[in-house]
N, CA, C and O atoms as a GROMACS GRO file, in nm:
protein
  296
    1UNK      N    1  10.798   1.912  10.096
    1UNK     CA    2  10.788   1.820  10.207
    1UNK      C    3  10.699   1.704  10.165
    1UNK      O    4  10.594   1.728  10.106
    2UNK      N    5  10.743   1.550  10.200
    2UNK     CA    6  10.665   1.427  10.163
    2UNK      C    7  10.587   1.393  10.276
    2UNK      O    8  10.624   1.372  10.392
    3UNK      N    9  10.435   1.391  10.207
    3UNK     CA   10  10.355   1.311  10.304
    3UNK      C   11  10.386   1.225  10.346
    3UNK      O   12  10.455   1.166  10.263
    4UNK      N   13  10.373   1.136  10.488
    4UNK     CA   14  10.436   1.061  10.566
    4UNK      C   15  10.339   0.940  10.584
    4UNK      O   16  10.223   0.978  10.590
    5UNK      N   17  10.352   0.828  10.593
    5UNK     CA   18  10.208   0.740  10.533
    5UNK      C   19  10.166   0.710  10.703
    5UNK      O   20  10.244   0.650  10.777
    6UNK      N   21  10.035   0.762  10.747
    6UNK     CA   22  10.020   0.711  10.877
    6UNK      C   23   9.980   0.528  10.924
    6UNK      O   24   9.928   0.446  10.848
    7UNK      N   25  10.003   0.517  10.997
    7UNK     CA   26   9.944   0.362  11.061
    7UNK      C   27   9.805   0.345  11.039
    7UNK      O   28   9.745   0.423  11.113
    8UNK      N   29   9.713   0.266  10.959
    8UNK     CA   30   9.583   0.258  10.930
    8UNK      C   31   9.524   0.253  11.023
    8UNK      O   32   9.561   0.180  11.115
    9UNK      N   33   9.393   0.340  11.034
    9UNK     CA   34   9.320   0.296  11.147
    9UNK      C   35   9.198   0.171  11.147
    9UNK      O   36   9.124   0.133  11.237
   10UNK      N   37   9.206   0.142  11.055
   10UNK     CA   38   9.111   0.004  11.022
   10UNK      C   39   9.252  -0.101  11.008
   10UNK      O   40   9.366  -0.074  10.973
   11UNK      N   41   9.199  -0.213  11.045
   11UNK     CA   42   9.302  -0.358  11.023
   11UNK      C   43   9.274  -0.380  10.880
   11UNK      O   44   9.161  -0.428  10.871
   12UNK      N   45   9.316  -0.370  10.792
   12UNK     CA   46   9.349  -0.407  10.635
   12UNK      C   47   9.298  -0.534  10.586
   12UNK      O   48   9.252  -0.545  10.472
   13UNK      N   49   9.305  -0.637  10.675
   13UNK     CA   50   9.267  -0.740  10.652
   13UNK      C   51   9.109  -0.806  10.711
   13UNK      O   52   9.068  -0.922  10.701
   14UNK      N   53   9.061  -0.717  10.757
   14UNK     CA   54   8.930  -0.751  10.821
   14UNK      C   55   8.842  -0.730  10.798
   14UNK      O   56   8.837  -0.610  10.824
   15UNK      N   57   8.717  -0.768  10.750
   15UNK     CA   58   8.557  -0.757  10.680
   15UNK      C   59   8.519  -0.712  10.853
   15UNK      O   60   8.540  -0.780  10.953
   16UNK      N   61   8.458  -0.576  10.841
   16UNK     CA   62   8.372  -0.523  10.933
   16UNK      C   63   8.211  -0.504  10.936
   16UNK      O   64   8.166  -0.398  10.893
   17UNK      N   65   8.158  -0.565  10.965
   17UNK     CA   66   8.024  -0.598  10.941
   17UNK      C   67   7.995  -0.413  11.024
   17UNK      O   68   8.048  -0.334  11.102
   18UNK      N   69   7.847  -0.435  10.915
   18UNK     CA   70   7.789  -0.280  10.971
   18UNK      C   71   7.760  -0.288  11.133
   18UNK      O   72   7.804  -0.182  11.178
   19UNK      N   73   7.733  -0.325  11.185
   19UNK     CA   74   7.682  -0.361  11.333
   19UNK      C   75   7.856  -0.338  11.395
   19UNK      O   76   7.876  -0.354  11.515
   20UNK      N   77   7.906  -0.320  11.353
   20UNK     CA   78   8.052  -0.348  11.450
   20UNK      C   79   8.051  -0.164  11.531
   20UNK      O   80   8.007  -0.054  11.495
   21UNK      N   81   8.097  -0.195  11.605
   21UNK     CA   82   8.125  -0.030  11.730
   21UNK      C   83   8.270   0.061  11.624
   21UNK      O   84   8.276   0.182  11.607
   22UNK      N   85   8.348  -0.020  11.581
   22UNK     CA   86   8.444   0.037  11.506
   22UNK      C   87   8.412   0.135  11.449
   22UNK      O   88   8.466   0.245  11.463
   23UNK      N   89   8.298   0.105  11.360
   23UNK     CA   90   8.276   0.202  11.234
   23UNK      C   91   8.212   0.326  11.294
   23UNK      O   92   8.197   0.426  11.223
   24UNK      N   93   8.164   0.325  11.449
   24UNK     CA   94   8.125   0.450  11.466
   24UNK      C   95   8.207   0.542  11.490
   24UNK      O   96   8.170   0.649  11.539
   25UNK      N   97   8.368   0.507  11.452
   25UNK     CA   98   8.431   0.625  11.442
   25UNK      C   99   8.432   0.724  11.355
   25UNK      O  100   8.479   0.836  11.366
   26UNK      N  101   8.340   0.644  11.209
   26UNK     CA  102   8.370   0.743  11.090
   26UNK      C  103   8.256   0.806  11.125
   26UNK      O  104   8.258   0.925  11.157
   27UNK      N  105   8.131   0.724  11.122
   27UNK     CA  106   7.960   0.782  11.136
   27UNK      C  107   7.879   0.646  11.230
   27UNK      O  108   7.914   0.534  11.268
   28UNK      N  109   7.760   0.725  11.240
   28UNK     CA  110   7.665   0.658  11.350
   28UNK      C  111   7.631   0.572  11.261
   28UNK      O  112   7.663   0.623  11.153
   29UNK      N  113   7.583   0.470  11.243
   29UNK     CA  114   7.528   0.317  11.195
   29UNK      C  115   7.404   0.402  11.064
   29UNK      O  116   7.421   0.403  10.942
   30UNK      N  117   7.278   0.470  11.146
   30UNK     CA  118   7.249   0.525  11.044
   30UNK      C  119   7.263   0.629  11.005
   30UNK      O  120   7.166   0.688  10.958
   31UNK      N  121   7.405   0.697  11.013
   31UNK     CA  122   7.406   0.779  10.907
   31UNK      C  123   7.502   0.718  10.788
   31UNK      O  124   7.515   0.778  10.682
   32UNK      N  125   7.581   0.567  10.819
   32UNK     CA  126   7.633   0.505  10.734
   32UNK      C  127   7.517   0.479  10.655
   32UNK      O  128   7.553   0.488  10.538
   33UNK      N  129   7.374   0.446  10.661
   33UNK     CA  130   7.293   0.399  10.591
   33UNK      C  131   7.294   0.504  10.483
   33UNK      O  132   7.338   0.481  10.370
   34UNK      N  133   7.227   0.657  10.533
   34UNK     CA  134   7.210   0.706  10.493
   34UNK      C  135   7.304   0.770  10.348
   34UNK      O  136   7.267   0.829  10.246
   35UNK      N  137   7.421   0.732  10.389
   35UNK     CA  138   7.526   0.762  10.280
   35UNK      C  139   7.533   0.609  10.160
   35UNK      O  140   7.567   0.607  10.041
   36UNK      N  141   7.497   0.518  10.233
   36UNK     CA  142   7.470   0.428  10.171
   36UNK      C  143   7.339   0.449  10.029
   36UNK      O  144   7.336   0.430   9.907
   37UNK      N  145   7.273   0.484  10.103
   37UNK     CA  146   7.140   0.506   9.998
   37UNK      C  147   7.190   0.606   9.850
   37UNK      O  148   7.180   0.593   9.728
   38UNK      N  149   7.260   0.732   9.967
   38UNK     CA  150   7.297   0.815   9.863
   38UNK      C  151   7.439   0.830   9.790
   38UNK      O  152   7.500   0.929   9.749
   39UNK      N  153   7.472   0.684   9.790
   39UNK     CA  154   7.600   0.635   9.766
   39UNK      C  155   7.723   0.766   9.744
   39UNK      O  156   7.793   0.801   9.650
   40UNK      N  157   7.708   0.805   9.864
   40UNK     CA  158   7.907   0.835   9.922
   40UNK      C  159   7.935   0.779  10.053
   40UNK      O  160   7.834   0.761  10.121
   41UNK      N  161   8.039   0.749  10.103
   41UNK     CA  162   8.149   0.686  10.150
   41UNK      C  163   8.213   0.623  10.139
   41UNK      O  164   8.266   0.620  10.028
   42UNK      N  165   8.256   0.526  10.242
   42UNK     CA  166   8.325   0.427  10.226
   42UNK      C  167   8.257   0.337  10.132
   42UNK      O  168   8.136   0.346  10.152
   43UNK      N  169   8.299   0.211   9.991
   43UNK     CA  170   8.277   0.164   9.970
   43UNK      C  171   8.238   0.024  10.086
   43UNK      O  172   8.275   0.012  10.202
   44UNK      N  173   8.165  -0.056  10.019
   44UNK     CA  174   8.099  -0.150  10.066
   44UNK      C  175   8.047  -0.244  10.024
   44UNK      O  176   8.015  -0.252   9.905
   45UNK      N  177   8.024  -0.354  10.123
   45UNK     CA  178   7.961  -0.503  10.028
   45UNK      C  179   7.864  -0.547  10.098
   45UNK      O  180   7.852  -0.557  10.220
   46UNK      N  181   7.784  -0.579  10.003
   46UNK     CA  182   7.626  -0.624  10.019
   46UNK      C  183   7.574  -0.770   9.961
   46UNK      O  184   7.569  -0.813   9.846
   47UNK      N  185   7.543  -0.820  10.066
   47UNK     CA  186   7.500  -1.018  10.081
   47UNK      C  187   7.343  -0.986  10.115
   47UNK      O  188   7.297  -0.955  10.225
   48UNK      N  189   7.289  -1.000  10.018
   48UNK     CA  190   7.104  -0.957  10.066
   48UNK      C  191   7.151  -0.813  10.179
   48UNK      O  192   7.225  -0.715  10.177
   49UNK      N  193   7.068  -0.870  10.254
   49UNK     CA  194   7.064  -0.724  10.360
   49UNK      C  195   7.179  -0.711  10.466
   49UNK      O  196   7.170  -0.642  10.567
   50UNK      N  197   7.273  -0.777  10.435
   50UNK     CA  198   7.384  -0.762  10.524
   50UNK      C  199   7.515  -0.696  10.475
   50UNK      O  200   7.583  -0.740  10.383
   51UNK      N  201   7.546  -0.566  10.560
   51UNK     CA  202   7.632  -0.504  10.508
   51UNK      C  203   7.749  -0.499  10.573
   51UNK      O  204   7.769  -0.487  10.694
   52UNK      N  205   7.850  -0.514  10.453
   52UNK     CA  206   8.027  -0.542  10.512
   52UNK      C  207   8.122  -0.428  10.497
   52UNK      O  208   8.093  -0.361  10.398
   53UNK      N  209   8.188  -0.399  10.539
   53UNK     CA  210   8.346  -0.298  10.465
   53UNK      C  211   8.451  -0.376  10.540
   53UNK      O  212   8.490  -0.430  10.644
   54UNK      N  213   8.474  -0.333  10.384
   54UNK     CA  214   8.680  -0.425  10.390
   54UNK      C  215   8.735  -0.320  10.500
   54UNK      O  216   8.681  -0.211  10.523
   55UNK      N  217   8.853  -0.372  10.565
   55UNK     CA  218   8.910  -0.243  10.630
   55UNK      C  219   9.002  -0.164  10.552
   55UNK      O  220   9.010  -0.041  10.565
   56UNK      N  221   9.102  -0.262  10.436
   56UNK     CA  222   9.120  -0.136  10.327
   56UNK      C  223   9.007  -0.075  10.254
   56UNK      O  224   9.052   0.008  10.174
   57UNK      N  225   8.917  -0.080  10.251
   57UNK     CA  226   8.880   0.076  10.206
   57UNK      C  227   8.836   0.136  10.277
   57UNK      O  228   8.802   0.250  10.245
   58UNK      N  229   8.816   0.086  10.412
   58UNK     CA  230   8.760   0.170  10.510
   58UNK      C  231   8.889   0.304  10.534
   58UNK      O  232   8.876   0.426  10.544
   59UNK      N  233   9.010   0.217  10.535
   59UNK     CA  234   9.124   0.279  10.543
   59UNK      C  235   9.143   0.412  10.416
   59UNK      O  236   9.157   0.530  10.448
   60UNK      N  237   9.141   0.348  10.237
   60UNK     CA  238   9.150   0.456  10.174
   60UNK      C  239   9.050   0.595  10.188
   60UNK      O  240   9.085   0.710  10.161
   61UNK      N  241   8.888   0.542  10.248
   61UNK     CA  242   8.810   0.661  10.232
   61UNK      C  243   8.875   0.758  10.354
   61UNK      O  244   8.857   0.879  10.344
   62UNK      N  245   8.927   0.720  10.436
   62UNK     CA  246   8.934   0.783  10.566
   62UNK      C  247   9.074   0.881  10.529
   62UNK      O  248   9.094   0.995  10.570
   63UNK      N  249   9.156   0.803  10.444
   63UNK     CA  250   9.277   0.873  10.390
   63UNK      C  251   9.220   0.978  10.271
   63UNK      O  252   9.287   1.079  10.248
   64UNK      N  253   9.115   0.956  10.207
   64UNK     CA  254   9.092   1.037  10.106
   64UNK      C  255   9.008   1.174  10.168
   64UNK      O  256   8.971   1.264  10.093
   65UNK      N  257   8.990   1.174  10.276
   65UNK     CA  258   8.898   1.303  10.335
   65UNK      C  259   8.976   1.326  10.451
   65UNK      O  260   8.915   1.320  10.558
   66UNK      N  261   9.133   1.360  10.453
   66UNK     CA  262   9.211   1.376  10.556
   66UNK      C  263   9.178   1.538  10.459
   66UNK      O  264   9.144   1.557  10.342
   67UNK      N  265   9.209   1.639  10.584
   67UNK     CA  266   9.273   1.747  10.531
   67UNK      C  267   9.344   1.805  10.574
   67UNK      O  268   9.358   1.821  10.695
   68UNK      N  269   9.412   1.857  10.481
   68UNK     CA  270   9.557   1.930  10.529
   68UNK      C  271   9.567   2.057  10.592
   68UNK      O  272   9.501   2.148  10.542
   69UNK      N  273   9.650   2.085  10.711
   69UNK     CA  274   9.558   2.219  10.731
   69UNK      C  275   9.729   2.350  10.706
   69UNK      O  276   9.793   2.321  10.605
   70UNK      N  277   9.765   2.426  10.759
   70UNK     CA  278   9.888   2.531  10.699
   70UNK      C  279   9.983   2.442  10.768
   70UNK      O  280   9.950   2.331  10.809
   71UNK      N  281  10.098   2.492  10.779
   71UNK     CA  282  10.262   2.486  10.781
   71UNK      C  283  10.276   2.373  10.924
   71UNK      O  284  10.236   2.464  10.996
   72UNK      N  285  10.295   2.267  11.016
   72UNK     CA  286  10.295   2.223  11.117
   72UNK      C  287  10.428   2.265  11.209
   72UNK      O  288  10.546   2.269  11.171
   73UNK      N  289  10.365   2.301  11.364
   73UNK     CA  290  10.499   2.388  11.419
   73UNK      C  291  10.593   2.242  11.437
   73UNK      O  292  10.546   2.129  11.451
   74UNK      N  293  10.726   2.274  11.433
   74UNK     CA  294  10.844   2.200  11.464
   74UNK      C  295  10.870   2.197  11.636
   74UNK      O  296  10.967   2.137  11.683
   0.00000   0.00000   0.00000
């Protein structure tokens, strides 16, 4: 059976500044920090102290920690 590609949940084309309400779907603001420091998650971009994510990669990390779970009923 082929994985089926879902509809992104980030807009692909949009720089999401850390402050945005969006991102608290993945994590709370600081626990994005916190993964920040200890560099895992979503990649990210940094202008002095201002922090961005693309929405594609917001999109690939979110696709890369999907998990699959047994057989889905029909």
């Amino acid at each position: 059976m082929e994985a089926q590609m879902d509809e992104p949940i980030f807009d692909p084309t949009r720089v999401y500044d850390d402050e945005d309400s969006a991102l608290d779907l993945i994590a709370s603001r600081s626990k994005r920090a916190q993964w920040r420091h200890r560099r895992i998650g979503p990649c990210y971009l940094k202008f002095g102290r201002r922090v961005k994510y693309k929405g594609s990669d917001l999109n690939t990390w979110v696709n890369s920690n999907r998990v699959e779970t047994g057989a889905t009923m029909s």
